[in-house]
PyMOL Python script that loads the backbone (N, CA, C, O; Angstrom):
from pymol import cmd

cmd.read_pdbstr("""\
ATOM      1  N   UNK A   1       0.840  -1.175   0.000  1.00  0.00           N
ATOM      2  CA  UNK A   1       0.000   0.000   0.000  1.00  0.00           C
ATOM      3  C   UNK A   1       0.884   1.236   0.000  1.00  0.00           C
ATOM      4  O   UNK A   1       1.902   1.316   0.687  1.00  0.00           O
ATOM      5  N   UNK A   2       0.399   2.298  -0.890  1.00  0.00           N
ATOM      6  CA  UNK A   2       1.336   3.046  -0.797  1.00  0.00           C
ATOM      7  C   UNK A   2       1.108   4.602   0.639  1.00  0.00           C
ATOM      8  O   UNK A   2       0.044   5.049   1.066  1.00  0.00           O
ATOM      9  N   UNK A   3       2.307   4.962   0.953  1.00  0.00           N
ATOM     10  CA  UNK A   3       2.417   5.605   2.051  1.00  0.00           C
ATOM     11  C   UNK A   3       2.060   7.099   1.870  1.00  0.00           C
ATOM     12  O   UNK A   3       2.325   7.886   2.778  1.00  0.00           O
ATOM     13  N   UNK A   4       1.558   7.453   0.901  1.00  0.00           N
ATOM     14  CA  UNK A   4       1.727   8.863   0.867  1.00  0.00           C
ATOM     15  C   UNK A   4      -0.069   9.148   0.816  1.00  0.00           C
ATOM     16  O   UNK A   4      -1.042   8.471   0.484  1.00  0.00           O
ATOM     17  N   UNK A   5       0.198  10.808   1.446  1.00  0.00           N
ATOM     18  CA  UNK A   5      -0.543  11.150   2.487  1.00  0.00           C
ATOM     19  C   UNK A   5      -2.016  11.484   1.480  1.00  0.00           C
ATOM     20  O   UNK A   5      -1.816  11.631   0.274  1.00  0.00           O
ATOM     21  N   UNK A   6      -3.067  11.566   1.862  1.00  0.00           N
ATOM     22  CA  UNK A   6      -4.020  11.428   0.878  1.00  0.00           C
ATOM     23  C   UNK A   6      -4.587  12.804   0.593  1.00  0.00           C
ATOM     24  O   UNK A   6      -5.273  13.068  -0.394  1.00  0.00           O
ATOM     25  N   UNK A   7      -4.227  13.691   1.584  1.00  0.00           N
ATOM     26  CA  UNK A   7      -4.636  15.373   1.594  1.00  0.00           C
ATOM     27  C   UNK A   7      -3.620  15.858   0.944  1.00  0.00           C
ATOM     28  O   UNK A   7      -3.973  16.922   0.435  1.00  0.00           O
ATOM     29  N   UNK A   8      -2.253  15.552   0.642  1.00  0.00           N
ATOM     30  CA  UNK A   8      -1.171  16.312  -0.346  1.00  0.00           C
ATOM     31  C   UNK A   8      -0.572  15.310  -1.024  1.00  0.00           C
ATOM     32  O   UNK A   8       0.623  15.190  -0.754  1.00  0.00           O
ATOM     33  N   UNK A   9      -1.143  14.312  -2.065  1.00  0.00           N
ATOM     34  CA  UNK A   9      -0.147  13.586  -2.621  1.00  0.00           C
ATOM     35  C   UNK A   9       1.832  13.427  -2.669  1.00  0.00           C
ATOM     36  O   UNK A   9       2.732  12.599  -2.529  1.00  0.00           O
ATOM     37  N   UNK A  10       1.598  14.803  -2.957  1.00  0.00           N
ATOM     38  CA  UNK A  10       3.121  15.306  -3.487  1.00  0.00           C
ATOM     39  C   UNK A  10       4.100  16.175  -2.675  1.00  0.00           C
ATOM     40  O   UNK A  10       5.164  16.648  -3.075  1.00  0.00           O
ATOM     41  N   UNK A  11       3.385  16.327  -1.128  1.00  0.00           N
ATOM     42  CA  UNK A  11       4.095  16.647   0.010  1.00  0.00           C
ATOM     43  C   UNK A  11       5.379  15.861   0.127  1.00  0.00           C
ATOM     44  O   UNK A  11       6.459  16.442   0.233  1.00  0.00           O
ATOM     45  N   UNK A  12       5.254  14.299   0.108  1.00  0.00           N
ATOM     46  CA  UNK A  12       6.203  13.489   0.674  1.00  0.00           C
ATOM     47  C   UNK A  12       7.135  13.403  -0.473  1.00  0.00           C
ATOM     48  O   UNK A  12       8.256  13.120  -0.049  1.00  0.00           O
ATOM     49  N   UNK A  13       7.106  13.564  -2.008  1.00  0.00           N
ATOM     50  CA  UNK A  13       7.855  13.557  -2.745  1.00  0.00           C
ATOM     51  C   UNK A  13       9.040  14.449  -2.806  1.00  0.00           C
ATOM     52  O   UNK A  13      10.239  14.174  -2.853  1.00  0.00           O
ATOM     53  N   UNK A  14       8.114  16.126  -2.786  1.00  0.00           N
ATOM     54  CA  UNK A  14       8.913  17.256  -2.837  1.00  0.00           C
ATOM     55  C   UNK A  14      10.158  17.328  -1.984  1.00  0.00           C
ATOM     56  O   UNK A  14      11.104  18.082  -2.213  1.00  0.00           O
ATOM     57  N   UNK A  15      10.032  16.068  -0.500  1.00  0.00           N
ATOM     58  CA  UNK A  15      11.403  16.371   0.024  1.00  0.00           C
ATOM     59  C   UNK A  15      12.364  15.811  -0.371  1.00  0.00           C
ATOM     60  O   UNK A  15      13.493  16.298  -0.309  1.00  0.00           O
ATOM     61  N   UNK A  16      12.129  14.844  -0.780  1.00  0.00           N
ATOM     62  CA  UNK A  16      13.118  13.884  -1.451  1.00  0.00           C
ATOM     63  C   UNK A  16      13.765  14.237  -3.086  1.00  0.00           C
ATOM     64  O   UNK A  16      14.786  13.804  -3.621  1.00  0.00           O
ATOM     65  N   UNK A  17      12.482  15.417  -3.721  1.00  0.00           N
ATOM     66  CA  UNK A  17      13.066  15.326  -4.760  1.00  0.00           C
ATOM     67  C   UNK A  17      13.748  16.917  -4.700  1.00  0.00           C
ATOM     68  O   UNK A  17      13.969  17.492  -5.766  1.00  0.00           O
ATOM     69  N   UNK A  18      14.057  17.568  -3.423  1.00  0.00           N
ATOM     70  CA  UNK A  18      15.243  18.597  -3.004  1.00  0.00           C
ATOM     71  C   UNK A  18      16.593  17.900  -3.475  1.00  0.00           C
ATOM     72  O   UNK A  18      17.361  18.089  -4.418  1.00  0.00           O
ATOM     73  N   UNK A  19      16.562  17.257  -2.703  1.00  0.00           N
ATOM     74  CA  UNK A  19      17.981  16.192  -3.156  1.00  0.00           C
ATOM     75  C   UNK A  19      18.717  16.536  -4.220  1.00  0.00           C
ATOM     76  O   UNK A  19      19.843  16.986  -4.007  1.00  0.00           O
ATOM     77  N   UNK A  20      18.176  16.377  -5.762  1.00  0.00           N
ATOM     78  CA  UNK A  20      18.396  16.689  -6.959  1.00  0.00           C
ATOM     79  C   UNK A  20      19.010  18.394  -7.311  1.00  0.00           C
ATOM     80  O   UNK A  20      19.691  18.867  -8.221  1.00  0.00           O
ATOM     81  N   UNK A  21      18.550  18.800  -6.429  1.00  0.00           N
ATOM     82  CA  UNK A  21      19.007  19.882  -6.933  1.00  0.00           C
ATOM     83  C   UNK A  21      20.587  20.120  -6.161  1.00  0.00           C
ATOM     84  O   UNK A  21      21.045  21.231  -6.427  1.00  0.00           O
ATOM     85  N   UNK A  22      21.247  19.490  -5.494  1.00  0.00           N
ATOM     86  CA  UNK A  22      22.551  19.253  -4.964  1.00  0.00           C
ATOM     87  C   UNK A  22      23.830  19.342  -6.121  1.00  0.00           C
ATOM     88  O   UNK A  22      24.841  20.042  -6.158  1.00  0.00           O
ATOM     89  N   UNK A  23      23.406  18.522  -6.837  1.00  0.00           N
ATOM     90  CA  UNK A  23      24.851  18.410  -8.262  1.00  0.00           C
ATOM     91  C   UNK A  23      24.075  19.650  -9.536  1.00  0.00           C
ATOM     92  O   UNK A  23      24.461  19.904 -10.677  1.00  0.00           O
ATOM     93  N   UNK A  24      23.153  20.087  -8.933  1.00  0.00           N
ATOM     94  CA  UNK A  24      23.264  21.911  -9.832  1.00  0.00           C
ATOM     95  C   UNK A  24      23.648  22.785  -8.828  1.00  0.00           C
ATOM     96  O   UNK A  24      24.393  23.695  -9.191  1.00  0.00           O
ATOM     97  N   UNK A  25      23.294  22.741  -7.517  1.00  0.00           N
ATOM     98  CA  UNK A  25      24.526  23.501  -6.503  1.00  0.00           C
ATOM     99  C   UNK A  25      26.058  23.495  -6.677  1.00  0.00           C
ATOM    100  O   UNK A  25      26.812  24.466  -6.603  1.00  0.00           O
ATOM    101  N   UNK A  26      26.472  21.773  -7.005  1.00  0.00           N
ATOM    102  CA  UNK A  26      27.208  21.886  -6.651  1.00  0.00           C
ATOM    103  C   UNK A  26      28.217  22.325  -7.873  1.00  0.00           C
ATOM    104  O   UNK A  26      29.219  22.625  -7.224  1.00  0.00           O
ATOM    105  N   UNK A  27      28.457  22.479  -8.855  1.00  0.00           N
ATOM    106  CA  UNK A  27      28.127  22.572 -10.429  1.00  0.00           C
ATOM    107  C   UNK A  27      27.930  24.193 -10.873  1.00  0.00           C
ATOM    108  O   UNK A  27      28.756  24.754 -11.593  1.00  0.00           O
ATOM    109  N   UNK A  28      26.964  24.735 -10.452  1.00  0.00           N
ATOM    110  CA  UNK A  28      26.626  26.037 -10.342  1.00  0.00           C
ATOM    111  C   UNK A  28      27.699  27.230 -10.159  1.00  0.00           C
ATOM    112  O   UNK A  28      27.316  28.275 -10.685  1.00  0.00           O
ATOM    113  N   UNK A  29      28.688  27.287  -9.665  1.00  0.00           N
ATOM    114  CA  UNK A  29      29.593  27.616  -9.258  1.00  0.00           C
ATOM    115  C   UNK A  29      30.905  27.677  -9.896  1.00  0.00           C
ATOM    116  O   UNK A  29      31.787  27.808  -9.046  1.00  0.00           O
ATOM    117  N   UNK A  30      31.309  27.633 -10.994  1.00  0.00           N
ATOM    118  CA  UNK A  30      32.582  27.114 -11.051  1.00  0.00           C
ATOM    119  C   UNK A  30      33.746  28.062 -10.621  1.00  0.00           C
ATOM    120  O   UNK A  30      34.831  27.930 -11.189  1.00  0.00           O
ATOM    121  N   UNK A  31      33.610  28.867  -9.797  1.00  0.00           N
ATOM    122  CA  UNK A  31      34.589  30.168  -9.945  1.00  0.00           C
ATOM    123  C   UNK A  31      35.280  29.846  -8.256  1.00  0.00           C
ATOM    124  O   UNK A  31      36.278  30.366  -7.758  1.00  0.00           O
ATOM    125  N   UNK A  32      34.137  28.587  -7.513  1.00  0.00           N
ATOM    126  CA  UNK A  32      34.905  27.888  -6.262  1.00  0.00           C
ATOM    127  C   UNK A  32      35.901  26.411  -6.570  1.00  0.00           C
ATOM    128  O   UNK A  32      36.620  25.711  -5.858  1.00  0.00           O
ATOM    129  N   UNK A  33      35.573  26.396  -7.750  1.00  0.00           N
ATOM    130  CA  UNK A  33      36.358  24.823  -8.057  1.00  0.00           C
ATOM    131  C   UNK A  33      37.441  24.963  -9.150  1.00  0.00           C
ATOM    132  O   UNK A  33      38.322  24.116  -9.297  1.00  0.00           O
ATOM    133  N   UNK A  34      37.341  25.982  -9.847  1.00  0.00           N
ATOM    134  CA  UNK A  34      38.123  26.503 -10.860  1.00  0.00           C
ATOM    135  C   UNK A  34      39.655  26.483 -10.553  1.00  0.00           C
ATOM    136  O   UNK A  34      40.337  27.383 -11.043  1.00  0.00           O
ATOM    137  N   UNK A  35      40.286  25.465  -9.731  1.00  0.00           N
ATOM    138  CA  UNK A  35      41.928  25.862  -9.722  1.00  0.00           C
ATOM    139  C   UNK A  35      42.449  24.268  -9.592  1.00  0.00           C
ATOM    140  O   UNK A  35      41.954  23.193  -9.251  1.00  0.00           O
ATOM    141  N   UNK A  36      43.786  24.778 -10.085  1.00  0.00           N
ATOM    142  CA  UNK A  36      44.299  22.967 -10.604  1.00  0.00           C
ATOM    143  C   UNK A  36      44.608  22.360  -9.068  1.00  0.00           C
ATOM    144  O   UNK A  36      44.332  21.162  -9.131  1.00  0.00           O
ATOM    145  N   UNK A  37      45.138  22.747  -7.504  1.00  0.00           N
ATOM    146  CA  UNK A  37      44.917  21.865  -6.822  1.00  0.00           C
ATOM    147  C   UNK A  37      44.051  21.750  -5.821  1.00  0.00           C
ATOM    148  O   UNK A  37      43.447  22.735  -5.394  1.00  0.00           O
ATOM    149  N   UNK A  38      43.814  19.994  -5.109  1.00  0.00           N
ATOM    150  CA  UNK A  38      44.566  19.125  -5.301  1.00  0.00           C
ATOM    151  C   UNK A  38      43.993  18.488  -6.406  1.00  0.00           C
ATOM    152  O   UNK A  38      42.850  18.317  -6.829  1.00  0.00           O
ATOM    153  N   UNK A  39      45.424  18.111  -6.835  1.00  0.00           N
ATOM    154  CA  UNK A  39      45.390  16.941  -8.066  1.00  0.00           C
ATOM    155  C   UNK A  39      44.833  15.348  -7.578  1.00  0.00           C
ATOM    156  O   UNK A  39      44.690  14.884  -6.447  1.00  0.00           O
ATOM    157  N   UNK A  40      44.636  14.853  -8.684  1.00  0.00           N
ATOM    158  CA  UNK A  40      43.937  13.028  -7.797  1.00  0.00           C
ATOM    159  C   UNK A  40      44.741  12.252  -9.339  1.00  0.00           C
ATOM    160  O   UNK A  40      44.498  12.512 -10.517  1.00  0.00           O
ATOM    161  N   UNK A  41      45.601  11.387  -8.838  1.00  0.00           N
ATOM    162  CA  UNK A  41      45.912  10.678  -9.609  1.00  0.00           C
ATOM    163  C   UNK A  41      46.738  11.870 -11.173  1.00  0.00           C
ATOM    164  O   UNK A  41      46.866  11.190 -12.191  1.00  0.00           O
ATOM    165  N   UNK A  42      47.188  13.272 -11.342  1.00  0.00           N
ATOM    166  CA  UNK A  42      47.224  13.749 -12.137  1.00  0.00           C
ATOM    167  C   UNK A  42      46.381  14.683 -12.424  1.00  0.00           C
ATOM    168  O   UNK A  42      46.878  15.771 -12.716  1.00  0.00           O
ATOM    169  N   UNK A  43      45.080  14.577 -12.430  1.00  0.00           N
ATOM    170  CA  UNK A  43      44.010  15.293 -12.827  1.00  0.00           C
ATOM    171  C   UNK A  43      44.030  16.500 -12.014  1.00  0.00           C
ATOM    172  O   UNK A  43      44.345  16.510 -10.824  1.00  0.00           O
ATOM    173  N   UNK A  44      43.719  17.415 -12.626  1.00  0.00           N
ATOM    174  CA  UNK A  44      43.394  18.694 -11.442  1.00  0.00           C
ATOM    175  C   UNK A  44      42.249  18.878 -10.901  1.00  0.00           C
ATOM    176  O   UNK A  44      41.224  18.582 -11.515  1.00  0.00           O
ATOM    177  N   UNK A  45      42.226  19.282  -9.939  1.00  0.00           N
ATOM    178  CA  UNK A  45      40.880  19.232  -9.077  1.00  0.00           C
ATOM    179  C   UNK A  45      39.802  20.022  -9.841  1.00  0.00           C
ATOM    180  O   UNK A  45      38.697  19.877  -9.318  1.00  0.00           O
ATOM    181  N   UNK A  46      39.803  21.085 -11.294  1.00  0.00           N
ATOM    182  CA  UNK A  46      38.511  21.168 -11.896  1.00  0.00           C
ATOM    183  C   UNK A  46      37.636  19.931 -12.260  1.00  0.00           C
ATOM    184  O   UNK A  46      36.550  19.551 -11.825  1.00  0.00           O
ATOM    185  N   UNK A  47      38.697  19.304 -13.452  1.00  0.00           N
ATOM    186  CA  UNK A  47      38.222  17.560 -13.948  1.00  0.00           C
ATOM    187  C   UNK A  47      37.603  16.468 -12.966  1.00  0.00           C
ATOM    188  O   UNK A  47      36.564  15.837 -13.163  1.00  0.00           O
ATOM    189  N   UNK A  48      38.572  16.362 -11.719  1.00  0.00           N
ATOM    190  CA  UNK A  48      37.809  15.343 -11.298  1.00  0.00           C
ATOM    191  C   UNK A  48      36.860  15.514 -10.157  1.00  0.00           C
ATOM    192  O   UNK A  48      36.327  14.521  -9.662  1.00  0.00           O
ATOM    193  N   UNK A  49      36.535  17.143  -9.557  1.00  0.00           N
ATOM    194  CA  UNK A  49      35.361  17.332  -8.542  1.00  0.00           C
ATOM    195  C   UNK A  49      34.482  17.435  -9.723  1.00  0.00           C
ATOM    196  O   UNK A  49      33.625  16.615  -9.395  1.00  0.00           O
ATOM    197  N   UNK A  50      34.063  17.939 -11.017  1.00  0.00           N
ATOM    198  CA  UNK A  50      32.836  17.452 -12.124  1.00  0.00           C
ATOM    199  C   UNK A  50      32.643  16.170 -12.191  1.00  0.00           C
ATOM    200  O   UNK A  50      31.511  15.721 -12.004  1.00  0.00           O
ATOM    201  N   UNK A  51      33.785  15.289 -12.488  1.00  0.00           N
ATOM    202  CA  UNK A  51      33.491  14.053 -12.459  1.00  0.00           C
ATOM    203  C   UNK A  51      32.635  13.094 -11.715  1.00  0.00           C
ATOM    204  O   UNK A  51      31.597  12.512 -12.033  1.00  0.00           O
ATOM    205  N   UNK A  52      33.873  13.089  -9.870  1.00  0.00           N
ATOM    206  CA  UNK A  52      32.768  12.831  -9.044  1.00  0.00           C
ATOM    207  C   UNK A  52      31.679  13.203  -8.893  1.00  0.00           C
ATOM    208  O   UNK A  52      31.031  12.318  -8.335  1.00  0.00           O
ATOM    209  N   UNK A  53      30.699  14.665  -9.235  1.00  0.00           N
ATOM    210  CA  UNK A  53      29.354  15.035  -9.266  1.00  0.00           C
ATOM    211  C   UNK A  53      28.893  13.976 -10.165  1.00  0.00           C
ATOM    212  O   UNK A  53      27.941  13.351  -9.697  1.00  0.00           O
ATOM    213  N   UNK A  54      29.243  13.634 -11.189  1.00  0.00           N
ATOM    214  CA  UNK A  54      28.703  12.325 -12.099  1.00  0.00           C
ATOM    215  C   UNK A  54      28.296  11.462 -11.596  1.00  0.00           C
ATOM    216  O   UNK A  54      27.229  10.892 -11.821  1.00  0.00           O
ATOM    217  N   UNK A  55      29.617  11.070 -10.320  1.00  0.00           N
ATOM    218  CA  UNK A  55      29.274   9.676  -9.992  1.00  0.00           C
ATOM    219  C   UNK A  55      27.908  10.097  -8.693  1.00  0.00           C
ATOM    220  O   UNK A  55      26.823   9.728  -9.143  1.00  0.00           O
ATOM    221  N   UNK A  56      27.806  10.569  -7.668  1.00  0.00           N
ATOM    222  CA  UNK A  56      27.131  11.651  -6.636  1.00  0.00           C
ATOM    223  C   UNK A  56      26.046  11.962  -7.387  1.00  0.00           C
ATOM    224  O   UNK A  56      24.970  11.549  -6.953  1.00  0.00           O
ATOM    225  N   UNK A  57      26.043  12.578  -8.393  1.00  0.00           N
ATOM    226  CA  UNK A  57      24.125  12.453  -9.251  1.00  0.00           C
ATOM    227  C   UNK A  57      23.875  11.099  -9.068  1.00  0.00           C
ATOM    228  O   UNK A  57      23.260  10.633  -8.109  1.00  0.00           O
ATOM    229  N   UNK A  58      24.299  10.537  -9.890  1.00  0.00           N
ATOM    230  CA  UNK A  58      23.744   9.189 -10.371  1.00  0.00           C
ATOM    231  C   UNK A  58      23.423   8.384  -9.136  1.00  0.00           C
ATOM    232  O   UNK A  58      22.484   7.598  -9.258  1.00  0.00           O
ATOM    233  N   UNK A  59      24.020   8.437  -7.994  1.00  0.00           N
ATOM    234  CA  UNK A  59      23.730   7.901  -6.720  1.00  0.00           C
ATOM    235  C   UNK A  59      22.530   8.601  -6.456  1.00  0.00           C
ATOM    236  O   UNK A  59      21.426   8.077  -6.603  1.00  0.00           O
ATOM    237  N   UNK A  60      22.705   9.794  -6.061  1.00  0.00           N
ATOM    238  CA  UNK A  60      21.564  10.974  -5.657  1.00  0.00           C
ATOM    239  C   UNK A  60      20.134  10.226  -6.383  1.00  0.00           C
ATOM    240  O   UNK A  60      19.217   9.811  -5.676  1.00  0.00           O
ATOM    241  N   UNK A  61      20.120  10.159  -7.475  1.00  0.00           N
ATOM    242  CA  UNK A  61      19.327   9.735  -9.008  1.00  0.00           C
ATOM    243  C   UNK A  61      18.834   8.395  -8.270  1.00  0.00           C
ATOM    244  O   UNK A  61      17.643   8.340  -7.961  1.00  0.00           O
ATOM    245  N   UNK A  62      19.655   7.339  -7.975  1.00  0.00           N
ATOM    246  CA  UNK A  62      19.218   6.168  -7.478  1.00  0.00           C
ATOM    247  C   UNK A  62      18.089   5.893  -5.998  1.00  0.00           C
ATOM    248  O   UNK A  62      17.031   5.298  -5.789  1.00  0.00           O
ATOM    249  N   UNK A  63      19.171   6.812  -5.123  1.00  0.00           N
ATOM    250  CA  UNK A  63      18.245   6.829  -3.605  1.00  0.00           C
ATOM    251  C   UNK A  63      17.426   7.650  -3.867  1.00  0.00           C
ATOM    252  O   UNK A  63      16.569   6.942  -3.340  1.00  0.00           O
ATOM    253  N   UNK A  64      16.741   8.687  -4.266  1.00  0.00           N
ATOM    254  CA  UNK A  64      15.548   9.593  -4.699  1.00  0.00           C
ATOM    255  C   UNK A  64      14.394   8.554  -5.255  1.00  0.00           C
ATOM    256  O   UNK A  64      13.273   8.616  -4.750  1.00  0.00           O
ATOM    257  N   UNK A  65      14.657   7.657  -6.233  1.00  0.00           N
ATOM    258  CA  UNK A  65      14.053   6.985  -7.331  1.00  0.00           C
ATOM    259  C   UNK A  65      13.687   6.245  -6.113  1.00  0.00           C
ATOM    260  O   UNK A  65      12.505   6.557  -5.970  1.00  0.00           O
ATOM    261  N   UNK A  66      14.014   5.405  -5.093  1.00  0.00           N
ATOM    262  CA  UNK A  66      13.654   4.222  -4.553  1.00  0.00           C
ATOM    263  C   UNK A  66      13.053   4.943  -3.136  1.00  0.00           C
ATOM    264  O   UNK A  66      12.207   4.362  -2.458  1.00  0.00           O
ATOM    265  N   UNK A  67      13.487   6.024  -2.840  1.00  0.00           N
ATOM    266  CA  UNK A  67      12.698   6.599  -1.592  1.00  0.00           C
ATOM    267  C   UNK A  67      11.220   7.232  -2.271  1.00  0.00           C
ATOM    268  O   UNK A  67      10.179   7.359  -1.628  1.00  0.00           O
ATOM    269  N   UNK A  68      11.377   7.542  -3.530  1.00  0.00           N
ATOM    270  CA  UNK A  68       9.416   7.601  -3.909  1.00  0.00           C
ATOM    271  C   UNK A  68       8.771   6.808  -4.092  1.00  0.00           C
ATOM    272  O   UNK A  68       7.575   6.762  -3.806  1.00  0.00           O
ATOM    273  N   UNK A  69       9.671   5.676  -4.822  1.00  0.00           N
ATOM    274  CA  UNK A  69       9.056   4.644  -5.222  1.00  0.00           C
ATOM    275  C   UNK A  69       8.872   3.601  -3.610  1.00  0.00           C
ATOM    276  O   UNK A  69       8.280   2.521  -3.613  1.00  0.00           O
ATOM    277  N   UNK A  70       9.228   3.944  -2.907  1.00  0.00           N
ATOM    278  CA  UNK A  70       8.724   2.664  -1.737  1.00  0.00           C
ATOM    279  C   UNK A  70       7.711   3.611  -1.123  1.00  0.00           C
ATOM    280  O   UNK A  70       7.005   3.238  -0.186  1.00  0.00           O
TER     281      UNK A  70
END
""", "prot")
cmd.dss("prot")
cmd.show_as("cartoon", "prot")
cmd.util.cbc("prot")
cmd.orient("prot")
């Protein structure tokens, strides 16, 4: 049965789907991430803090999807 509330359908969604907007925060900005250190493996820290947001959405993307959906 599903859990959500019958006077605001979309109350219980809206908090969960805040979440999402985290990797356009974090993204949003580039003038705080914009400098080569620290490096990871070579890379300068512009390349691979975008990157990790890749991997950090796609997580974000996953637990959002399964906290509406249960």
């Amino acid at each position: 049965m599903n859990s959500v509330d019958p006077v605001n359908p979309k109350r219980k969604r809206s908090r969960w789907l805040l979440l999402l907007a985290l990797p356009y925060l974090g993204l949003c900005f580039p003038h705080i991430y914009a400098r080569s250190t620290p490096a990871l493996w070579g890379f300068p820290f512009f390349y691979w803090y975008q990157f990790a947001w890749v991997i950090l959405a796609s997580a974000l993307l996953g637990f959002v999807y399964f906290k509406i959906k249960a």
